[in-house]
C-alpha positions, 0 to 999 in steps of 0.5 A, a space after each residue: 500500500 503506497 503511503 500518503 505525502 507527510 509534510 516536512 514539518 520543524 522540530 526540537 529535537 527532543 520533541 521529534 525523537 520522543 515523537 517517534 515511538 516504535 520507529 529505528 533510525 537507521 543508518 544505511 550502508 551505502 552512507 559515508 563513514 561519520 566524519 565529524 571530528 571533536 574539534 570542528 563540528 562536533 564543537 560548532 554543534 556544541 557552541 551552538 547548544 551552549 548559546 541556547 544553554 547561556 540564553 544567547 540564542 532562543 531557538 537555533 535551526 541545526 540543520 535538515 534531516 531527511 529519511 526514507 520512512 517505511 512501515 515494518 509492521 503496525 507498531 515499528 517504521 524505519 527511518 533511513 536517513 539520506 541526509 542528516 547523519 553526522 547530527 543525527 549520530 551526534 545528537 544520540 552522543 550526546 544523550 549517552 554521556 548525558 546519560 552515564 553522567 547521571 548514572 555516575 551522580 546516582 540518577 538512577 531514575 532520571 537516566 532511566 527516564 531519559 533512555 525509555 524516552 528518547 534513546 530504546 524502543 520499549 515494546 518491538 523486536 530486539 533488532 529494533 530496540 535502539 532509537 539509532 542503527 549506525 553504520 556498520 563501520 561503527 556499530 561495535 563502538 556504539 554498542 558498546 557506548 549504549 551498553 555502558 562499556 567505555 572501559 572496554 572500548 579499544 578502538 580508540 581512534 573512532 570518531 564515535 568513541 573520540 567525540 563521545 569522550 569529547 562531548 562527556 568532558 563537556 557537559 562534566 565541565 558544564 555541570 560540575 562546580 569548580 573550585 578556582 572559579 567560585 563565578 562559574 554557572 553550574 546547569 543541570 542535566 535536565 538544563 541541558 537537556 531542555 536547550 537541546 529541544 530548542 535547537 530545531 530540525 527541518 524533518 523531510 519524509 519521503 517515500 519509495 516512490 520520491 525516488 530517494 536515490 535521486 535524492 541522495 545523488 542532489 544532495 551529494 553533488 555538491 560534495 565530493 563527486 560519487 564514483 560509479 561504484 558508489 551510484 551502483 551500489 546505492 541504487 542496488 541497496 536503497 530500496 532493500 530493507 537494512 538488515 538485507 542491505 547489511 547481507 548484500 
C-alpha cells in the first residue's frame, strides 16, 4: 500500500525523537563513514547548544534531516536517513554521556527516564530496540557506548568513541562546580537537556516512490563527486530493507 505525502514539518529535537515511538533510525550502508571530528563540528554543534544553554540564542535551526520512512509492521517504521547523519549520530552522543553522567551522580531514575524516552524502543523486536542503527563501520563502538562499556572500548581512534569522550568532558565541565572559579554557572542535566529541544530540525519524509536515490545523488553533488561504484551500489541497496542491505 503506497503511503500518503507527510509534510516536512520543524522540530526540537527532543520533541521529534520522543515523537517517534516504535520507529529505528537507521543508518544505511551505502552512507559515508561519520566524519565529524571533536574539534570542528562536533564543537560548532556544541557552541551552538551552549548559546541556547547561556540564553544567547532562543531557538537555533541545526540543520535538515531527511529519511526514507517505511512501515515494518503496525507498531515499528524505519527511518533511513539520506541526509542528516553526522547530527543525527551526534545528537544520540550526546544523550549517552548525558546519560552515564547521571548514572555516575546516582540518577538512577532520571537516566532511566531519559533512555525509555528518547534513546530504546520499549515494546518491538530486539533488532529494533535502539532509537539509532549506525553504520556498520561503527556499530561495535556504539554498542558498546549504549551498553555502558567505555572501559572496554579499544578502538580508540573512532570518531564515535573520540567525540563521545569529547562531548562527556563537556557537559562534566558544564555541570560540575569548580573550585578556582567560585563565578562559574553550574546547569543541570535536565538544563541541558531542555536547550537541546530548542535547537530545531527541518524533518523531510519521503517515500519509495520520491525516488530517494535521486535524492541522495542532489544532495551529494555538491560534495565530493560519487564514483560509479558508489551510484551502483546505492541504487542496488536503497530500496532493500537494512538488515538485507547489511547481507548484500
Amino acid at each position: 500500500m503506497e503511503q500518503s505525502f507527510q509534510p516536512p514539518k520543524r522540530a526540537g529535537l527532543l520533541e521529534f525523537l520522543k515523537q517517534s515511538i516504535g520507529s529505528q533510525f537507521v543508518i544505511p550502508v551505502y552512507q559515508r563513514n561519520y566524519t565529524w571530528t571533536a574539534n570542528k563540528e562536533v564543537k560548532q554543534y556544541f557552541d551552538d547548544l551552549e548559546n541556547v544553554l547561556k540564553g544567547k540564542y532562543n531557538r537555533h535551526f541545526l540543520g535538515i534531516l531527511i529519511y526514507l520512512d517505511t512501515q515494518i509492521d503496525f507498531s515499528s517504521r524505519e527511518f533511513s536517513i539520506i541526509d542528516g547523519q553526522q547530527r543525527l549520530t551526534t545528537t544520540f552522543l550526546i544523550l549517552y554521556a548525558v546519560r552515564k553522567l547521571m548514572l555516575e551522580k546516582g540518577l538512577k531514575n532520571e537516566a532511566a527516564q531519559l533512555e525509555n524516552q528518547f534513546l530504546i524502543n520499549q515494546y518491538v523486536d530486539d533488532k529494533l530496540k535502539l532509537k539509532l542503527k549506525p553504520l556498520v563501520a561503527d556499530d561495535e563502538v556504539y554498542k558498546q557506548i549504549v551498553n555502558d562499556q567505555i572501559d572496554e572500548i579499544t578502538q580508540k581512534g573512532s570518531n564515535v568513541y573520540k567525540n563521545f569522550d569529547w562531548i562527556e568532558k563537556r557537559i562534566k565541565y558544564l555541570t560540575e562546580a569548580d573550585s578556582s572559579n567560585q563565578n562559574k554557572k553550574v546547569y543541570s542535566f535536565n538544563e541541558i537537556l531542555m536547550a537541546m529541544d530548542k535547537l530545531y530540525v527541518v524533518c523531510v519524509p519521503v517515500t519509495s516512490s520520491d525516488s530517494p536515490q535521486k535524492i541522495f545523488e542532489s544532495i551529494n553533488s555538491t560534495g565530493a563527486k560519487l564514483v560509479a561504484s558508489d551510484l551502483i551500489r546505492n541504487y542496488i541497496l536503497m530500496d532493500i530493507q537494512s538488515d538485507v542491505q547489511e547481507d548484500y
